[in-house]
C-alpha positions as CSV (number, residue, x, y, z in Angstrom):
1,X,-10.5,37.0,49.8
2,X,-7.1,37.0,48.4
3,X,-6.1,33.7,46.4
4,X,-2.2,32.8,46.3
5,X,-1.6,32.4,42.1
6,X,1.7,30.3,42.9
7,X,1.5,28.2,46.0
8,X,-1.0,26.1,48.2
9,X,-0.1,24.5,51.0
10,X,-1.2,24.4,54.8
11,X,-0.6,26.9,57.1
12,X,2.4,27.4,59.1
13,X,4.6,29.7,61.4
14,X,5.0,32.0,58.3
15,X,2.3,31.0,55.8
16,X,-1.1,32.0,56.5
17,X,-2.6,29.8,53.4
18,X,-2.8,33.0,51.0
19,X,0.6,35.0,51.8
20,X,4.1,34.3,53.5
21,X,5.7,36.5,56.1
22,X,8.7,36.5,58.1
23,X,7.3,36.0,62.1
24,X,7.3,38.2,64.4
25,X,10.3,40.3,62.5
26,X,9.6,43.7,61.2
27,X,7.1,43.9,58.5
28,X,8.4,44.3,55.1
29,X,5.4,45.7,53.5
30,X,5.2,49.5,52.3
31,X,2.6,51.7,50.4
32,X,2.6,53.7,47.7
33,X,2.6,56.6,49.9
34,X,6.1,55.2,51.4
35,X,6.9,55.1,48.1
36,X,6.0,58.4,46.6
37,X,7.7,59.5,50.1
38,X,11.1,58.4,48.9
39,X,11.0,59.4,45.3
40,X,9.9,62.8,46.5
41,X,12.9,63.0,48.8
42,X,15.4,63.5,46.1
43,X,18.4,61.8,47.7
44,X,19.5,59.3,45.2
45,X,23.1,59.2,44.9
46,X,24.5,59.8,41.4
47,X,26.1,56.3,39.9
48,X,28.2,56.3,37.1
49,X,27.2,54.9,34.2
50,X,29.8,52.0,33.1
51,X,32.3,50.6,35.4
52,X,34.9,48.3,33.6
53,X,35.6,45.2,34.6
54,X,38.3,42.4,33.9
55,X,36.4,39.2,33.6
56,X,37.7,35.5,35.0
57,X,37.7,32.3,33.2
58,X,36.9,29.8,35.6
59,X,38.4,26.4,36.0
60,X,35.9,23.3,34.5
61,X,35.7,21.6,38.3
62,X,37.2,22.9,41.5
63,X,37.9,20.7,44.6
64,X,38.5,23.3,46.9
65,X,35.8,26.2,48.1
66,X,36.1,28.9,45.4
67,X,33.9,31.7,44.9
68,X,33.6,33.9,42.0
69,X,31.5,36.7,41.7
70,X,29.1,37.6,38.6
71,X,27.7,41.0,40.0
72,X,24.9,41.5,42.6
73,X,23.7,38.2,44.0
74,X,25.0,36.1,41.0
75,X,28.1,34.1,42.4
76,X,30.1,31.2,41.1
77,X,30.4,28.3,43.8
78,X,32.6,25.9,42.8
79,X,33.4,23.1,45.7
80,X,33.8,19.3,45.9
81,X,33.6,19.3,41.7
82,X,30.0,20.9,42.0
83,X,29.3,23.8,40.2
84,X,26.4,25.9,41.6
85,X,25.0,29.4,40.3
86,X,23.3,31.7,43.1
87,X,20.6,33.7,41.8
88,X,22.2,34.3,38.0
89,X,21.5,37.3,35.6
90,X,23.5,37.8,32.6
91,X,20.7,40.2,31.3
92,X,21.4,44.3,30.7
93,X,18.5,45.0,33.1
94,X,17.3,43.8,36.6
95,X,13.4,44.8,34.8
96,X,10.1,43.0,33.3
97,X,10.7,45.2,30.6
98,X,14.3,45.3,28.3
99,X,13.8,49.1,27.7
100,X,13.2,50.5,31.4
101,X,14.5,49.2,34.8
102,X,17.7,49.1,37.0
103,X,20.4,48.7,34.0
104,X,23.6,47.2,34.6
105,X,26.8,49.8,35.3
106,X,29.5,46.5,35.4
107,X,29.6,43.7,33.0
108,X,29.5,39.9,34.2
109,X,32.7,39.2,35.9
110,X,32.3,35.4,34.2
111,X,31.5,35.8,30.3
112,X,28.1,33.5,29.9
113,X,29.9,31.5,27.1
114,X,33.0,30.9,29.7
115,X,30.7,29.5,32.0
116,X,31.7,25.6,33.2
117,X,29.3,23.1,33.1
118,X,26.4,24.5,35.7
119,X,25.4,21.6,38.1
120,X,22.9,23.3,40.1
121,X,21.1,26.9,40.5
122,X,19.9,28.4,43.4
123,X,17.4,31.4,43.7
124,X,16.6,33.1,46.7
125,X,13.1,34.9,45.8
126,X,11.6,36.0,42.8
127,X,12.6,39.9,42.5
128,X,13.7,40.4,39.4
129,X,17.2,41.3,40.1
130,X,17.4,37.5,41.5
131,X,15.7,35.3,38.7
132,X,15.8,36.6,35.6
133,X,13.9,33.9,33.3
134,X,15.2,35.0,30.1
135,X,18.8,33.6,31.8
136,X,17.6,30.6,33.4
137,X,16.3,30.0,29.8
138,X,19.8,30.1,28.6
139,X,20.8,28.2,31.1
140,X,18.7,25.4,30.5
141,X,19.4,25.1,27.2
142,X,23.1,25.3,27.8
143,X,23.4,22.9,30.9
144,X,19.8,21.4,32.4
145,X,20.6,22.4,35.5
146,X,18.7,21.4,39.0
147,X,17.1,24.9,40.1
148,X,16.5,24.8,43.5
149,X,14.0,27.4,45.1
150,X,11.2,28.3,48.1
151,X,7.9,27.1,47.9
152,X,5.7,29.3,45.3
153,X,8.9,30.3,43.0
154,X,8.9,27.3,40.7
155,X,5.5,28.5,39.8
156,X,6.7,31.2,38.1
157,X,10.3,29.3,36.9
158,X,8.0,26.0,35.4
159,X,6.0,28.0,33.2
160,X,9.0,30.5,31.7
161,X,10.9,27.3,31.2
162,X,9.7,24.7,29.7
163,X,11.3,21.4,31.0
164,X,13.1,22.8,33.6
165,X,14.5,20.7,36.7
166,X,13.1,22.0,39.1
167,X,13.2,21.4,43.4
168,X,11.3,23.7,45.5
169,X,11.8,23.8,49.9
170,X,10.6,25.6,52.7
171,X,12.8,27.1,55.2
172,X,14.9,24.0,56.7
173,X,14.5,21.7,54.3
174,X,17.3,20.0,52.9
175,X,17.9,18.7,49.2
176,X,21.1,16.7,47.5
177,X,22.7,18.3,44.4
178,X,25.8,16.2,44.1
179,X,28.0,13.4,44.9
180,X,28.2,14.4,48.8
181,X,26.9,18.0,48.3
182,X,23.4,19.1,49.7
183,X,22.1,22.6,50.3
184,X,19.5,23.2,53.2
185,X,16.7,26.5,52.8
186,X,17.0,28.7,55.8
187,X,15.1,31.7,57.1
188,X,15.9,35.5,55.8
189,X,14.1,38.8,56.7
190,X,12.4,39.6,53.3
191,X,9.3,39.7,50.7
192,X,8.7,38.4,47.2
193,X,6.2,40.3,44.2
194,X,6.8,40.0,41.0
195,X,3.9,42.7,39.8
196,X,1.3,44.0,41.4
197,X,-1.1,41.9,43.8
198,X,1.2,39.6,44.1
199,X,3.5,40.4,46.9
200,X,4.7,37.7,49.3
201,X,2.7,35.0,48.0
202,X,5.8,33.1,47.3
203,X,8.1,32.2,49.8
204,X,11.8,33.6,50.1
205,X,15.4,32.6,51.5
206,X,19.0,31.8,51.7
207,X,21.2,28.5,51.4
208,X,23.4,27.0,53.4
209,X,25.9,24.4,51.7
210,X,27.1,21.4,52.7
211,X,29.6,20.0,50.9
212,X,32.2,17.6,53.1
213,X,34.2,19.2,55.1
214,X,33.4,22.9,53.8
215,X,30.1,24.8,55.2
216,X,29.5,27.6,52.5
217,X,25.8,29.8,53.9
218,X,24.4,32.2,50.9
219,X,22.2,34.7,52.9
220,X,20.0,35.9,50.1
221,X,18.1,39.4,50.6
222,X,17.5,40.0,54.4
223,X,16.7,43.1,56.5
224,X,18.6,42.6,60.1
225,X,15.7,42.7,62.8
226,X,16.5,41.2,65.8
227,X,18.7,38.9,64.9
228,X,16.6,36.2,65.7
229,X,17.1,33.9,62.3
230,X,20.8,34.5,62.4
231,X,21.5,32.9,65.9
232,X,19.2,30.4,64.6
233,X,21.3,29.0,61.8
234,X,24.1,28.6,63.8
235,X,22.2,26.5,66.1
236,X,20.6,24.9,63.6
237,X,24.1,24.4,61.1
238,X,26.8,25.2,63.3
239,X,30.2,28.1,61.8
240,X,30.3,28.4,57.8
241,X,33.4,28.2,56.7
242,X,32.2,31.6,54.3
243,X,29.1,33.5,54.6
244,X,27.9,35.4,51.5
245,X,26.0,38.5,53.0
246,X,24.7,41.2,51.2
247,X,25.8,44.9,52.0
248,X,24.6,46.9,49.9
249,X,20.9,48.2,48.8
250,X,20.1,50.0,51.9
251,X,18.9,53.6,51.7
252,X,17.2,55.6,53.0
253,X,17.2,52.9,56.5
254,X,13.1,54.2,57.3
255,X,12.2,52.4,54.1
256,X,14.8,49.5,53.7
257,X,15.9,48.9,56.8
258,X,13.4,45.7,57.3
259,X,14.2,44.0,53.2
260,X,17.7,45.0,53.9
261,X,21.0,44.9,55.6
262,X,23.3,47.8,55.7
263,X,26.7,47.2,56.0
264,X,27.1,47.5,59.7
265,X,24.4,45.2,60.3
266,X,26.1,42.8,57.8
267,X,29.2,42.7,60.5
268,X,26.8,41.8,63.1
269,X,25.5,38.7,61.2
270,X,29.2,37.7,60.3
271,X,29.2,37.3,64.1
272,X,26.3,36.0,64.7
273,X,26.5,33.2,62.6
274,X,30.8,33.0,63.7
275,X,31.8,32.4,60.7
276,X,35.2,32.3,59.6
277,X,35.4,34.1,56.1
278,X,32.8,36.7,55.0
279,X,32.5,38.0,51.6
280,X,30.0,40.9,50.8
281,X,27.6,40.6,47.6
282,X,24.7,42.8,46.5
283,X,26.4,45.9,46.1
284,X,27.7,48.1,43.0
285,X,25.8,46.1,39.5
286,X,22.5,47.2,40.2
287,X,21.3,50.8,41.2
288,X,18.2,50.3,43.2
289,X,18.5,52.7,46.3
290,X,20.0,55.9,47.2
291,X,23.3,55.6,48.2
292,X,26.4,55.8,46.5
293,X,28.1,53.2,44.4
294,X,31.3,53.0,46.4
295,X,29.9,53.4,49.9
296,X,28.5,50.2,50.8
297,X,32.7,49.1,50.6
298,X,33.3,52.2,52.6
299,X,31.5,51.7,55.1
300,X,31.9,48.2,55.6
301,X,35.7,48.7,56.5
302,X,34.7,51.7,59.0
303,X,32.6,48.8,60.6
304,X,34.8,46.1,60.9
305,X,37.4,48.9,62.0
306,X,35.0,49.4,64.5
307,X,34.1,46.0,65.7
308,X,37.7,45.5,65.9
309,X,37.9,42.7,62.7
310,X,40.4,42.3,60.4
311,X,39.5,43.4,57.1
312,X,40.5,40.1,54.8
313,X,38.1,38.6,56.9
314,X,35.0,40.6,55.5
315,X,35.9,41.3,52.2
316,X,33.7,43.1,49.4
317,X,33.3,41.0,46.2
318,X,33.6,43.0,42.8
319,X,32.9,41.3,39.5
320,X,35.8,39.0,38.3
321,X,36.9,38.9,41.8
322,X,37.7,35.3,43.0
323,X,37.9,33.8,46.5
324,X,39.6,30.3,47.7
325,X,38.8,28.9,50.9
326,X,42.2,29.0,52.8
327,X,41.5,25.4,54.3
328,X,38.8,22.8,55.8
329,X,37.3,22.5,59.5
C-alpha cells in the first residue's frame, strides 16, 4: 500500500489517510495515455516568445484594498497595512529543472528588489508554477515571512527552507496574519504532485481574506464541477468585496476541464460567490496548455457580454497592472 511522504493525519471527507481528493467533484486524475493523447493532438497554440512589460513600484503599506499583479498566480495584496504574496515566482521557469520547463514570456510586473516588506505568503498547492522554493528562499532571507499553506505542503516548503515560518490548514480553517487580518483555507476543484508517485498526497486550495471591512477571496487553481464549493463559500463567508479567479490554462476542455476553469466558467463563479469586483489571474506568463495567449481575455469579455455584465466588473489582470478597491461594505 501507498504511503503519503508529506502528511498524516486521520481521515476525512477528502483524505483517505494516503491521498487527498476533492468529493464527489470530478476526478482530477489522468494517465499517461491522456497525456500522450494531447501531445499527439498537435493543437498547441503558438505564444510569442517575450511580451514587454512596464513594471510598478508599489507603495511600502497600503490602507485600502490594492491588488497588484506579478504574473500567473503571483499577486500583490496590500490591505489594512498587510502585505501578503499569493503563490510568488520571480524565477525564469515554472520547472524542477532551470534548463527545461514552462519559461516565462512577461517579466514580473513588481521588480523582486522593489518589493515592500512581505508580511505574509500564501500558496495554494505545490505545482510548480505556484511555489517555487528557490523564491520562497529569497523571500525568506529578504523578509521572514509567515507562509501559510494546506496540510502536506509545508512538508515540502520546511525542508527547501531552512527556518521558515511556516502555518499549514485544512479547508475551513482560519489563521491570523496581522493586526485585524486573518485568512481562512477554503475548498477548490484540483490536485497536487510534485514528481512522480506523488500526486495528491498533499492537500490544495484558495484563501479567503478577512481584513475589516474588506473581504478579498483568492480562488487558487480550480476546475468548475458543479459548482458545489462555490455556493459553499458564500454560505460559509458571505460577498467578497474582489474575487481573484483564474481564467486561463484550460485547453483542450476533455483534459482540463476538472483542474481548470475556462473563462466562461470563471463568470459563473463570479456569480456564484456574488461578488462585487472580479479580477482574472492565471493567464498569459506561463504557457502550459493549448490555447492562445490572448484568448483567455477574449473570451472572457464575449462571456460577460453574454451574461449581461459590465466589463470593469471582471477585469483581466496583466503584469504591472494595479487594482484599488473602490470602497468598503
Amino acid at each position: 500500500m501507498a504511503r503519503n511522504r508529506y502528511y498524516a493525519g486521520p481521515i476525512s471527507d477528502h483524505f483517505d489517510g494516503v491521498r487527498f481528493h476533492s468529493g464527489n467533484q470530478p476526478g482530477t486524475d489522468r494517465s499517461l495515455a491522456d497525456l500522450w493523447k494531447w501531445r499527439r493532438e498537435g493543437t498547441r497554440a503558438q505564444w510569442p516568445r517575450h511580451v514587454p512589460v512596464t513594471p510598478t513600484r508599489p507603495t511600502a503599506r497600503c490602507d485600502i484594498a490594492r491588488i497588484t499583479m506579478v504574473g500567473h498566480a503571483c499577486m500583490l495584496i496590500q490591505v489594512r497595512g498587510v502585505n501578503i504574496l499569493t503563490d510568488p515566482v520571480w524565477s525564469d521557469r515554472a520547472s524542477p529543472l532551470r534548463f527545461a520547463g514552462p519559461r516565462r514570456v512577461t517579466e514580473p510586473g513588481i521588480r523582486f528588489d522593489d518589493l515592500p516588506p512581505i508580511d505574509a505568503v500564501l500558496i495554494t498547492h505545490n505545482h510548480y508554477d505556484h511555489l517555487d522554493t528557490v523564491t520562497l528562499r529569497r523571500l525568506h532571507t529578504r523578509h521572514a515571512p509567515q507562509m501559510i499553506m494546506p496540510l502536506g505542503t509545508d512538508a515540502i516548503v520546511s525542508r527547501a527552507v531552512r527556518g521558515a515560518r511556516i502555518s499549514t490548514g485544512d479547508w475551513h480553517d482560519t489563521l491570523p496574519i496581522g493586526d485585524g487580518v486573518s485568512v481562512t483555507l477554503t475548498r477548490a476543484n484540483h490536485w497536487s504532485a510534485r514528481g512522480l508517485g506523488d500526486r495528491r498526497m498533499a492537500l490544495w486550495a484558495g484563501f479567503w481574506i478577512e481584513a475589516g471591512h474588506t473581504r478579498i477571496w483568492f480562488a487558487g487553481d480550480t476546475g468548475y464541477g458543479d459548482g458545489a464549493i462555490f455556493r459553499d463559500i458564500r454560505a460559509r463567508h458571505g460577498e467578497p468585496d474582489i474575487a481573484l479567479i483564474p481564467i486561463g490554462a484550460y485547453a483542450p476542455r476533455w483534459f482540463m476541464a476538472p483542474q481548470h476553469v475556462a473563462p466562461h466558467e470563471a463568470v459563473q463563479i463570479f456569480h456564484d460567490v456574488g461578488a462585487r469586483q472580479a479580477l482574472g489571474f492565471h493567464w498569459g506568463t506561463f504557457q502550459l496548455t493549448d490555447e492562445p495567449r490572448e484568448e483567455p481575455v477574449e473570451l472572457l469579455k464575449a462571456s460577460l457580454h453574454a451574461a449581461g455584465v459590465p466589463t470593469d466588473r471582471f477585469r483581466p489582470l496583466a503584469p504591472g497592472d494595479v487594482h484599488d478597491a473602490t470602497g468598503a461594505r
